[in-house]
C-alpha positions in Angstrom: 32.0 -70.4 10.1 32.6 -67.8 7.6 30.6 -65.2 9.4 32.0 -65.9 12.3 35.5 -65.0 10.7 33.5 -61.9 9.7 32.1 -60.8 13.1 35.6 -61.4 14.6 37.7 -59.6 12.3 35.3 -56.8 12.6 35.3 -56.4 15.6 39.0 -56.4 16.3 39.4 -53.8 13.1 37.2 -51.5 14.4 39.0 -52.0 18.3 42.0 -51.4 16.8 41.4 -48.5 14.2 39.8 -46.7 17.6 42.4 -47.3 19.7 45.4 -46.4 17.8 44.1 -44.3 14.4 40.8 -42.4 15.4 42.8 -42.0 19.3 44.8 -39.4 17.7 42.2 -37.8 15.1 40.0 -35.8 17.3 37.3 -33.7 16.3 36.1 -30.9 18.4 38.2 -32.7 21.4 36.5 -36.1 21.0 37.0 -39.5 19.9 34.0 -41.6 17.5 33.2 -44.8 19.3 33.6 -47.0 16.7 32.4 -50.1 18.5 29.1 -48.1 18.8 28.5 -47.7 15.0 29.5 -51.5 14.5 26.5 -52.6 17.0 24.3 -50.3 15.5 25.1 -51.1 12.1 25.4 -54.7 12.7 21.8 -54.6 14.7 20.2 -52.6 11.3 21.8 -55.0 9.3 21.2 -58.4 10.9 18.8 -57.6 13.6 18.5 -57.9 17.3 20.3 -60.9 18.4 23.6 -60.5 15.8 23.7 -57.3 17.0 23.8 -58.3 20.8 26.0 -60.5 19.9 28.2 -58.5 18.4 28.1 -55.4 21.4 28.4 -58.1 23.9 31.9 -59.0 22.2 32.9 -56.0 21.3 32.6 -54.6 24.7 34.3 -56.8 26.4 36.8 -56.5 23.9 36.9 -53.3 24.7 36.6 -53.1 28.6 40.0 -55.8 29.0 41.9 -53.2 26.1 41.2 -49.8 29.0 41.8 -49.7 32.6 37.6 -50.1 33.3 35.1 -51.6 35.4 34.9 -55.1 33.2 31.4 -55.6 31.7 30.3 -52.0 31.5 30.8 -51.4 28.1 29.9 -55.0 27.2 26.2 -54.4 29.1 26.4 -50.9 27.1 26.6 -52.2 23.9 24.9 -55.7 24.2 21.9 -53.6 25.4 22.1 -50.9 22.4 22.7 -53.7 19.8 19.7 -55.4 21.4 17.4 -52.0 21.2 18.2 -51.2 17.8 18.0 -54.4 16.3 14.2 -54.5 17.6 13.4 -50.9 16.6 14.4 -51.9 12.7 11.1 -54.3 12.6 9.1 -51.0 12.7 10.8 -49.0 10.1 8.5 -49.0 7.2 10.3 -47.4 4.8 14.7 -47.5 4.9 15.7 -43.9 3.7 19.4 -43.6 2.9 20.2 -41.2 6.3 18.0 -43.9 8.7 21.6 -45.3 9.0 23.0 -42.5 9.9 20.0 -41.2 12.2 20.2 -44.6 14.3 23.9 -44.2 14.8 23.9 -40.8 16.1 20.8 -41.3 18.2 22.1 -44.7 19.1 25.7 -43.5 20.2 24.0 -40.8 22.7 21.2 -43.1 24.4 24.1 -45.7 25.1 26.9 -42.9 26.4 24.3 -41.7 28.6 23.8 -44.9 29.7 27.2 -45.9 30.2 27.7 -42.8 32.4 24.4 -43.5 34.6 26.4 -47.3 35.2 29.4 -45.5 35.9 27.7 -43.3 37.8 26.0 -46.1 40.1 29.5 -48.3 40.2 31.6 -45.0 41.8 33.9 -44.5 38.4 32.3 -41.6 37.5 33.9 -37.9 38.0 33.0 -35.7 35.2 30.5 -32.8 35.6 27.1 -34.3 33.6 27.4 -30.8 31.4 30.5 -31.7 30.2 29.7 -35.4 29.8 26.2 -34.6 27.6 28.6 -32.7 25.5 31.0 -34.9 25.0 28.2 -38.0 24.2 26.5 -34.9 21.6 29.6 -34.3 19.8 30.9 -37.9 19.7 27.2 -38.7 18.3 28.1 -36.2 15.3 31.8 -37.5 14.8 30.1 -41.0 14.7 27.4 -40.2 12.4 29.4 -38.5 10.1 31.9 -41.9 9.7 28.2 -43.8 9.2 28.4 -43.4 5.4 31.6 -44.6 5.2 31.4 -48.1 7.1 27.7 -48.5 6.4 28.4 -50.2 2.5 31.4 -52.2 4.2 29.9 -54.1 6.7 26.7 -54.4 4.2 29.0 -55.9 1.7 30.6 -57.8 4.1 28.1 -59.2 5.4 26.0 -59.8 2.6 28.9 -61.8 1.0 29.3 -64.0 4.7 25.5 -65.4 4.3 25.0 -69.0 3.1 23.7 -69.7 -0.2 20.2 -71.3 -0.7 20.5 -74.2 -2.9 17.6 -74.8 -4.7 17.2 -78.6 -5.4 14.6 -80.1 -7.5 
């Protein structure tokens, strides 16, 4: 139950920091997607299925907040969260930028995608120059906020975990 609490009040923090804060803080004329470093983080952190989990809710979160198609950013992120949280079983050694490295090569695989489903459902009209910019630069923005909300949602969720009781 208490992680639960967790995943939900992440979620909504990070939909509402993006929407209202980080709407009006733009760097280089772009937003971070913040609900793309939560999957990703949450998919380092608790693997494949808690971070589907987590992109599938966020995402729809997300797509009912905008005017969009419903379920594109939901299959976006579900799909990301899923990826990432399979890739960690093959890192062999954690460095202190992997975090960091997965969130910015993370955010541009699933903006791409998200324009290539746009693309295929009609909704897209931006030049793909200007969109491969736009998914670059919001990669940087998001990677540079990594080390920032990494050690929360560690700490968070490290402290949402049941306890093992050892009984004898």
């Amino acid at each position: 139950m208490r992680r639960t609490l967790a995943l939900g009040a992440v979620i909504v923090t990070s939909l509402l920091l993006q929407s209202t804060v980080f709407a009006q803080v733009k760097l280089l004329g772009v937003r971070p997607e913040l609900l793309y470093v939560v999957t990703i983080l949450m998919a380092i952190l608790e693997g494949p299925s808690d971070g589907a989990i987590v992109g599938f809710a966020g995402g729809m979160a997300q797509d009912f907040l905008l005017d969009q198609p419903k379920g594109t950013t939901a299959l976006t992120l579900t799909l990301l969260g899923y990826t990432v949280g399979l890739a960690r079983q093959y890192i062999v050694s954690p460095s202190p930028l992997l975090p960091t490295i997965l969130v910015a090569v993370g955010t541009v695989a699933g903006m791409i995608f998200f324009e290539v489903v746009s693309f295929l459902l009609g909704q897209f009209d931006d030049p793909l120059l200007f969109s491969l910019r736009v998914a670059l630069l919001t990669a940087v923005y998001s990677a540079i906020l990594t080390p920032l909300i990494y050690p929360i949602l560690r700490r968070i969720f490290e402290r949402s975990r049941p306890r093992r009781v050892v009984r004898f």
